[in-house]
Every structure is written in C-alpha cells, then in structure tokens.
C-alpha positions in Angstrom: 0.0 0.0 0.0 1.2 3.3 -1.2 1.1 6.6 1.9 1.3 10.4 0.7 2.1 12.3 3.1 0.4 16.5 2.6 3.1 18.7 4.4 5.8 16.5 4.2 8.4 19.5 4.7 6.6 20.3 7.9 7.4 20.1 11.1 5.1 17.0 12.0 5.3 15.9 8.4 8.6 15.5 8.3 8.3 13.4 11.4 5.7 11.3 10.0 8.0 10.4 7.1 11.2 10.0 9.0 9.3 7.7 11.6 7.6 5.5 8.9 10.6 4.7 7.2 12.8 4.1 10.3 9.9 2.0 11.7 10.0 0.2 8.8 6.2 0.6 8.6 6.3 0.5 4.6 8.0 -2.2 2.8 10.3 -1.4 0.1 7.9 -1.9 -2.7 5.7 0.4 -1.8 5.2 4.3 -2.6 6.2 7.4 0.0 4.7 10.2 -1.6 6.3 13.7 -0.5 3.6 16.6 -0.9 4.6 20.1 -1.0 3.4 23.2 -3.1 5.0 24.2 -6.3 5.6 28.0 -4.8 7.3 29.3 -2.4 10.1 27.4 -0.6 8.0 24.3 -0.1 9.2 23.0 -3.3 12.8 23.1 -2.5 12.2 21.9 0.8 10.1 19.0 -0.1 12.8 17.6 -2.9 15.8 18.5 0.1 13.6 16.0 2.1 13.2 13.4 -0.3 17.2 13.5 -0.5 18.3 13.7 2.6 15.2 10.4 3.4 17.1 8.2 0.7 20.5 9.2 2.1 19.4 8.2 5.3 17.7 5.2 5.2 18.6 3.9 1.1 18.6 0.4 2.1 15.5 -0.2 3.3 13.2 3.2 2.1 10.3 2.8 -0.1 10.3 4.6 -3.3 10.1 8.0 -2.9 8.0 10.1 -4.8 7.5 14.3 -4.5 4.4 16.2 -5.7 3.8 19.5 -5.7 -0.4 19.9 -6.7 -2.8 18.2 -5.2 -4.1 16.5 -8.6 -0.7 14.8 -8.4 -1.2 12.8 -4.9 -2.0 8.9 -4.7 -1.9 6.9 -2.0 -4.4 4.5 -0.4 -3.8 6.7 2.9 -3.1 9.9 2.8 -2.0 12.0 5.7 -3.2 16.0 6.1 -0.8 17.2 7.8 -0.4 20.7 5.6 -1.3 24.4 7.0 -0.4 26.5 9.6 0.3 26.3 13.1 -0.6 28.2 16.5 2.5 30.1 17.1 4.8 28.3 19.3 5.7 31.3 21.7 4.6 32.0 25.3 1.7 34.5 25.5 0.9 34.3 21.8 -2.2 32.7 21.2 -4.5 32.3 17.4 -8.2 31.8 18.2 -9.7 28.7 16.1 -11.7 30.7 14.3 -8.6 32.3 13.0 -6.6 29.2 12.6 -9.9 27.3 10.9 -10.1 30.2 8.4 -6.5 30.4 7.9 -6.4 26.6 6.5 -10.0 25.8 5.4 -8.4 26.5 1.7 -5.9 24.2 1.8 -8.3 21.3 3.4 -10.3 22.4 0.6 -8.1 22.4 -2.0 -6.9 18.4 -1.1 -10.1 17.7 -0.5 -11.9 18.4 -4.1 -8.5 16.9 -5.7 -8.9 13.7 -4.4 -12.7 13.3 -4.7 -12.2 14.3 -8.4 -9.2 12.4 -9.2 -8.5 9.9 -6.7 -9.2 6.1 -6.2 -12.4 6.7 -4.6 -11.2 3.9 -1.6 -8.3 6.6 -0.1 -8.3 6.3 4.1 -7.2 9.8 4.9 -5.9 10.8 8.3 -6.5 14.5 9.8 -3.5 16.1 11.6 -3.5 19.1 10.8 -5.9 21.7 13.3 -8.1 23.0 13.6 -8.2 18.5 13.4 -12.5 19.0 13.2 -12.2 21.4 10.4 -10.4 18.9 8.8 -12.6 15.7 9.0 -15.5 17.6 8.5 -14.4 18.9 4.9 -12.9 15.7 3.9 -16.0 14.0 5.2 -17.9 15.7 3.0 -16.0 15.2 -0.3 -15.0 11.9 0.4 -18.0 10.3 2.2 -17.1 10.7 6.6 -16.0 6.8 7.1 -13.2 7.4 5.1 -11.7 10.0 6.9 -10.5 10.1 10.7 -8.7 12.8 13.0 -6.2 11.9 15.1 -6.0 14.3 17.5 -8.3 11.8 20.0 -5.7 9.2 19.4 -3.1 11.3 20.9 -4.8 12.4 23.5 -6.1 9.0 24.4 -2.0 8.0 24.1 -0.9 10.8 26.5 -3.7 9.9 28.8 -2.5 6.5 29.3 0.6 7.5 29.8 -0.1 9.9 32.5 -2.3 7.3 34.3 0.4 4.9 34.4 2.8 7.1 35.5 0.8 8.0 38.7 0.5 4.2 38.8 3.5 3.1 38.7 2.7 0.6 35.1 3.8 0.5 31.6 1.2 2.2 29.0 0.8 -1.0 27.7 -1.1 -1.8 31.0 -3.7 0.5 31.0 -6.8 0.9 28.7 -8.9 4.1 28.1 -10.0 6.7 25.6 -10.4 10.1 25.5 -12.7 11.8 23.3 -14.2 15.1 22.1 -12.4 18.3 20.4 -8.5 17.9 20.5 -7.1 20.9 22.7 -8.2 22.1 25.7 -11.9 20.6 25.2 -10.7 17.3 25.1 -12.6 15.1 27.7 -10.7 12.2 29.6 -13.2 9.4 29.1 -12.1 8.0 32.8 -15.5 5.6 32.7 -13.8 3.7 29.8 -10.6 3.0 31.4 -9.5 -0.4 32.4 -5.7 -1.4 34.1 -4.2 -4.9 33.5 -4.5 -7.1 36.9 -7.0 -5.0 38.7 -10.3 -6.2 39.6 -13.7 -3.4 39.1 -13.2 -2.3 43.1 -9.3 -2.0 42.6 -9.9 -0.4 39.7 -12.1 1.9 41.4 -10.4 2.9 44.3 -7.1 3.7 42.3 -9.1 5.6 39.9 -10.6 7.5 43.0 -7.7 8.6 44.6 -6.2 9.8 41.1 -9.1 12.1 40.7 -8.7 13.0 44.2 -12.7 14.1 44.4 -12.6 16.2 40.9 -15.2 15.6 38.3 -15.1 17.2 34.7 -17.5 20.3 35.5 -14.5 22.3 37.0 -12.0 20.9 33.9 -12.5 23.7 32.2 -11.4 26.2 35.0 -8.7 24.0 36.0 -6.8 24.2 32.4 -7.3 28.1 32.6 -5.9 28.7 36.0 -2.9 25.7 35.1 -2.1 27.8 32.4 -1.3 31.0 33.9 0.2 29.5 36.5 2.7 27.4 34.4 3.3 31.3 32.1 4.1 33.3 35.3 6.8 30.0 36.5 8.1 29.3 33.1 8.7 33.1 33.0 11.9 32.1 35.4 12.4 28.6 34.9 11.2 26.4 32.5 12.4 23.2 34.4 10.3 24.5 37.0 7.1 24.5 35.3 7.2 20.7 33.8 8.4 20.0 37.3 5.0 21.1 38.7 3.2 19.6 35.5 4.0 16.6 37.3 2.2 17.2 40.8 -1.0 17.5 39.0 -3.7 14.9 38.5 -3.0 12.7 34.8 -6.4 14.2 33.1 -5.1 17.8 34.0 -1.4 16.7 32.5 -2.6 15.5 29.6 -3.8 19.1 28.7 -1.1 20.9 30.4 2.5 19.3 29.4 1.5 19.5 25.6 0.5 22.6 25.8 3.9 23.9 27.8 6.3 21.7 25.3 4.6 23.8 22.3 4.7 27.1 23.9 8.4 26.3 25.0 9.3 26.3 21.3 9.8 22.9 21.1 6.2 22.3 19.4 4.8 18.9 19.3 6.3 17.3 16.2 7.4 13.7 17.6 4.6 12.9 20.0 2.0 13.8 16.6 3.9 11.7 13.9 3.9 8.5 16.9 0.4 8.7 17.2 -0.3 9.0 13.6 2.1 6.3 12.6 0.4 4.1 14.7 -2.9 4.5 13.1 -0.5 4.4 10.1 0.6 0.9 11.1 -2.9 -0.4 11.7 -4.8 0.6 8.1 -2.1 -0.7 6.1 -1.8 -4.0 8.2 -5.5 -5.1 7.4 -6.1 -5.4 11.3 -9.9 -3.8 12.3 -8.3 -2.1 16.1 -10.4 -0.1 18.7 -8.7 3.6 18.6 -9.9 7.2 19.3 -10.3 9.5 16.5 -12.6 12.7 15.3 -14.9 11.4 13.2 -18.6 12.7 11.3 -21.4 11.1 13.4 -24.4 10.7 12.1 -26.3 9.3 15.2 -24.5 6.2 15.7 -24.3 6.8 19.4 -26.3 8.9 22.4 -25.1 10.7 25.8 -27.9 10.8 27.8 -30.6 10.4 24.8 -28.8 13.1 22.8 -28.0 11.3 19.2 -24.2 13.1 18.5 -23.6 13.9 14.9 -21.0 16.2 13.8 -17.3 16.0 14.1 -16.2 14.8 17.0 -13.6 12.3 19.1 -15.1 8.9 20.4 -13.6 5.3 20.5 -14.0 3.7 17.4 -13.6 0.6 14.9 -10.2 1.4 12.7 -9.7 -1.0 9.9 -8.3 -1.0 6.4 -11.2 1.0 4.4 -11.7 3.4 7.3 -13.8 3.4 10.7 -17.1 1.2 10.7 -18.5 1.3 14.1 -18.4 4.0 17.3 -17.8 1.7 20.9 -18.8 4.3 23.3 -21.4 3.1 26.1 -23.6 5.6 28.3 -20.5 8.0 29.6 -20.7 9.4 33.2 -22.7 12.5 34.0 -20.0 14.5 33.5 -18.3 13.2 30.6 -21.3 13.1 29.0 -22.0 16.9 29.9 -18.2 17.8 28.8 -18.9 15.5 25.5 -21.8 17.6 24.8 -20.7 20.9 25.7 -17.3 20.0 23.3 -19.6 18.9 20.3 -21.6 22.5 20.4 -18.0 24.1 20.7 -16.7 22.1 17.7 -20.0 23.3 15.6 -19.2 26.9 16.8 -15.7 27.1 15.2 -17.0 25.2 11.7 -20.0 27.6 11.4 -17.8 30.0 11.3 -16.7 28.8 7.8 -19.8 27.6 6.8 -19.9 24.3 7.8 -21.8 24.2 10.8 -25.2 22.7 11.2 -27.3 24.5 9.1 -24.7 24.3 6.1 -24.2 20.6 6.9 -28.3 19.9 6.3 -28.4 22.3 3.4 -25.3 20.2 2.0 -27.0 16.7 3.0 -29.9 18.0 0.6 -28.0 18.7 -2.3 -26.1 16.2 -2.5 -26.7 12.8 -4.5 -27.9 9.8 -2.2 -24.3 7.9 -3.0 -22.4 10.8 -1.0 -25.1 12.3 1.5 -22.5 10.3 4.2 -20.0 13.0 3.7 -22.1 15.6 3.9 -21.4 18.4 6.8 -21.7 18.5 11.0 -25.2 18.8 12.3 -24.4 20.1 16.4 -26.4 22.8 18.3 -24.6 25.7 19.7 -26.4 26.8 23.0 -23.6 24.4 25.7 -20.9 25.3 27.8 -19.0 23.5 29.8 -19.8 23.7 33.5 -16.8 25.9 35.5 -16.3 25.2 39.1 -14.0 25.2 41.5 -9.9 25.0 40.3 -7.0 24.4 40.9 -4.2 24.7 43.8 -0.9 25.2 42.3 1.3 23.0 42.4 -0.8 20.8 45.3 0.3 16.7 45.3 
C-alpha cells in the first residue's frame, strides 16, 4: 500500500516520514509520496527531504515520490498534515476561528482533488488543526467513514501515559480513551478505562484517589488557571514548570505538558507523527483495532438520549477502508456533559466557515444519495462547559 504524506516538509510531516521509514512501517515496494506546493520554498524543501530520506535510510526506504499539486497525490492513505500552526511562543495565542479560516483553503483544495481524481477507496488521516475542520471537509467530499482525525488518538496515548505514571505501570497496561475536540476541550473518558491485573473495586479505588474528588464540570477552570500558573513560573524557569506539570492529577497533565512543550518552542512534532504512525501501522496491516479519532457522526451513538452527529472524538472501529462502528457506552454524567458541551463548541468554530449545522443539512440536501454520508456537522450551539472550583498550584 502506497502513503502520501500533505506537508511533508513540515514540522510534523517530516516526522511522519522520518518515523515510517525508520519504523519500517512501509516495505520497500511500496510508494512514499512527499507533498509540497510548487511555490514558495515548499518545493525546495520538499525535494531537500526526499534526498536527505534516501541518504538516510537507502537500504530499506520505499520509493520515494514528491508532488507539488494536489491532482498529483496517490496513496491509499493519505495523511493531512499541511497548513499553519498556533505560534509556538509564550503569550501568543491564534483563536480557532482564525486558525480554521486560515487553512479551510488548503483542506479544501486536497479535498476536491482527491474526490475528483482519486481512487475513490483513499483512508485519509486528519493532523493538521483545527483536526474538526479537517474531518468535516474531507467527510464531505470523500464520504465521513473514510476520513478520521487523530487528535483523540493522541490524547487517548498521552492519557495513558499519565495514568500509568501516577500508577507506577507501563502504558501498555492501561486501557482508556479520551474523546471530544483535541485541545483544551478534550474530555478524559475516565468511565472507559481499564488497568491490566485489577479487579472493578481496585480499579475503582485507584481511579478514585487519582481524581482526588474532581469531576469534569470544573476541567475547564482547571486548564485556565494551570495555564497561567505554568506562564508566570516558566517566566523564570522552564524546568520548573514541567516539574510542577507533574504534581498534578493525569487528566489535568494531559492538557497541560503538551501545551507547555509547544509554547516552549519545542512544538509537538514527535509525539504527533507517533500517534499517527500508529494509526498508520494499523490501516495498512489489514487489522480492524479499537482507537480514538474525530470522526462525522451521524447518530451512531447517544449521551444521555442526545444522538451526536458532527465531528467529533469517540472510540472507534479502525480497519483498512476506514472506521465502521463508534464503541462508546452511556458515559458518566460529566463526561457526557463535557462530550456535549465540546460537540456545540466544535460546531461553533465550523459555522464560522460555513460548515456548521445549518450548512451541513443544506449540503446533505444537495447532494446525490451515494455521497449524503459525507455531507457536513449537524451540532447545536447553546452548551458550555460547566466551571467550578480549580486548581491549587502546584498541590500533590
């Protein structure tokens, strides 16, 4: 199977290509393609990539192929990973909205190239943010179980991490997901998680004391007040601030340590291109695995009686042509309230670009019966997420 990789001269792009290859996730009959634009310094860039790959790895690379339009790219999976970035400076923030508008072009630009001239069975994989913006305009081009973000997949990753750290395990020890809008509105699924040689009461109790009496309604608050404190300590000492990252509960690390590596200046780049390698690894090995991703729902679960549609993160079914079925039972109260209140946030930043809900049922009617799967979000607007009490710095 063939991978094209949108942004290859990128930061995470690059990464995603380097850690294929040294994975040896591709054999050598296969087909990297290297996508870059044809102005600007992408071009250069993108050929300097593709040499310095084969002078790396020769021996065991797969052919190695650059493009420079989007008619040019074939793959059976294709990984977006082109547009810009939130700045990776302290204090310097890009609003969604701004970011969403900023690369709905290029989304859309790969997106109507590969509905009109690709294979019509491409798997593509959403990296790039706003990740929702993403799936929701290849979703509707290329019908929505084609197309997965995997921004829930790294958050689910860096959640299990974090729990067994505080627990004293390997990752591979601890089950779990964590769904809804990657960022900050994330929501740690902690009903769904499950550690290796614990029965339901140990389960529970260890669970219990990592929470240490929180619940999701004050998550919100929490990541606000975390932030400033981790700006005014990293304004003397950087060390400092990952330090007290790490006297924090997991759910509120997961949020805060990602967010302090890119604002460090060191960005995000390896972490990204593990995640998505691993989803990588699993299309093009034919296996059907449970994983975490944004997705377009069309009803095919509830929170408290609610049907979600729209773009948003939940455990799925990953195979080879794409996700086929969404595993999420009744969440907890406040999951589900954080799950709902992330899916009206998520519709908030498309309608801003015209794909909210009202664009997404316009769309679904104009479009043949064939492709009406692909068609836009559908997600009310009037949530928030509950805010209560936060935060003490730095308390174990």
């Amino acid at each position: 199977m063939d991978v094209a990789v949108l942004g290859a001269a990128g930061d995470v792009g690059r990464q995603v290509c380097t850690q294929l290859i040294e994975r040896r996730v591709l054999p050598t009959s296969s087909r990297l393609q290297l996508v870059g634009r044809a102005e600007g310094p992408s071009a250069r860039a993108t050929h300097g990539l593709r040499a310095d790959l084969i002078d790396a790895y020769d021996e065991h690379a797969p052919l190695l192929d650059v493009a420079l339009h989007p008619d040019e790219v074939v793959a059976d999976v294709v990984v977006l990973a082109a547009g810009r970035t939130t700045p990776a400076r302290p204090g310097v923030t890009m609003p969604r909205t701004q970011l969403a508008a900023d690369n709905l072009p290029v989304f859309e630009a790969y997106a109507r190239a590969l509905a009109e001239h690709g294979s019509g069975h491409e798997v593509v994989i959403v990296v790039s943010n706003p990740v929702e913006l993403g799936v929701a305009v290849m979703a509707r081009a290329l019908g929505r179980h084609r197309v997965i973000g995997m921004g829930a997949w790294l958050d689910t990753l860096r959640f299990r991490r974090e729990l067994a750290v505080s627990l004293g395990l390997r990752r591979h020890r601890i089950g779990g997901f964590v769904g809804g809008q990657h960022g900050e509105d994330l929501v740690p699924l902690w009903s769904t998680v499950r550690i290796s040689g614990l029965d339901v009461d140990e389960r529970r109790a260890a669970l219990a004391g990592l929470r240490r009496g929180r619940t999701l309604d004050t998550f919100t608050d929490e990541i606000a007040r975390a932030q400033e404190l981790l700006t005014q300590v990293a304004a003397d000492d950087p060390g400092a601030a990952f330090d007290l990252i790490g006297s924090w509960p997991p759910d509120l690390r997961v949020v805060a340590r990602p967010w302090m590596t890119h604002t460090s200046g060191a960005k995000t780049a390896n972490g990204t291109a593990n995640a998505t390698v691993g989803l990588l690894d699993t299309l093009l090995d034919g296996r059907d695995t449970v994983v975490a991703g944004q997705v377009a729902l069309h009803g095919e679960t509830t929170v408290a009686g609610d049907p979600l549609d729209g773009v948003l993160g939940v455990p799925v079914v990953l195979g080879p042509e794409g996700w086929t079925r969404v595993l999420l039972d009744e969440p907890a109260p406040d999951e589900g309230r954080r799950l709902l209140a992330s899916r009206d946030r998520i519709d908030a930043t498309l309608a801003h670009v015209g794909l909210g809900r009202a664009a997404g049922a316009q769309a679904a009617r104009a479009v043949p019966p064939h492709a009406a799967a692909a068609t836009g979000s559908a997600i009310p607007t009037d949530s928030a997420v509950p805010t209560g009490s936060a935060i003490a710095g730095g308390a174990s």
